[in-house]
N, C-alpha and C positions, 0 to 999 in steps of 0.2 A: 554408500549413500543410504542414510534412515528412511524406511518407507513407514506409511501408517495405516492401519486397515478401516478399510470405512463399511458401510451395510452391505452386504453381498459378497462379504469378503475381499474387494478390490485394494489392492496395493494403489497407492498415489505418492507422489511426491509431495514435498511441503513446501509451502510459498519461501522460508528460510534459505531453501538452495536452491530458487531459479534466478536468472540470470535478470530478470524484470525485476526481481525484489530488492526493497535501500530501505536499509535501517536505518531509524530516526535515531540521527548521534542529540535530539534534543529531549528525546526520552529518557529516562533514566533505565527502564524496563529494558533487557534487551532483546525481548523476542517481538517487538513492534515494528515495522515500518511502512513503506508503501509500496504499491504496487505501478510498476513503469509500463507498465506493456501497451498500455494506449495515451493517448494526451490529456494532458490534467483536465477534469470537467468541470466547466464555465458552471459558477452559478450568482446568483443574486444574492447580495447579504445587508437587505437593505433594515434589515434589525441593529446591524453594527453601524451603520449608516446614522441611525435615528439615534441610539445611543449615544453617539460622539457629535449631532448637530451637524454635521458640517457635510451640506450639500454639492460642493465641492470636491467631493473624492469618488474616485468611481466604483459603483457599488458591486462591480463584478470581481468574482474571485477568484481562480484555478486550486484543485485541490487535487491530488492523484487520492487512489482511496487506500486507506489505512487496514493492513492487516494484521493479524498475529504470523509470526513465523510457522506455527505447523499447524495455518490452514492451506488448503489445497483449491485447484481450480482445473480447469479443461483446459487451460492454454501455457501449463506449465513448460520451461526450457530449461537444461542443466546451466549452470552457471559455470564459468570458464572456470579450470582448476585453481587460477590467481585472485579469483571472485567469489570464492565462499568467504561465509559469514562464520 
């Protein structure tokens, strides 16, 4: 497993190999995807709203948040042996 050194010298894993991380297959890039580990965050997208006219659609959106493969976080998890990227 690749680790990467960050300030203080710490080993961390990369968002690439945990088990939360899903490459966007609509990327072409392939060290992009998003992050699962919580539920997609609700927001308002009432700009694409106003763009397209049409009051009628619902301006809420879910988005999980978009990472690079070898960024890192505190809630990293290995990914199942049949689950790397």
């Amino acid at each position: 497993m690749e680790k990467v050194m960050h300030p203080g010298n710490e080993a961390r894993e990369r968002c690439g190999e945990c088990r939360f991380w899903d490459m966007d297959p609509r990327d072409d890039r392939t060290n992009v995807g998003e992050c699962h580990r919580m539920p997609p965050q609700m927001v308002a997208d009432s700009k694409f709203i106003a763009s397209i006219g049409d009051d009628s659609i619902n301006p809420m959106t879910g988005f999980f948040p978009e990472t690079l493969a070898n960024q890192w976080c505190g809630e990293w998890r290995p990914a199942s042996k049949g689950n790397l990227r």
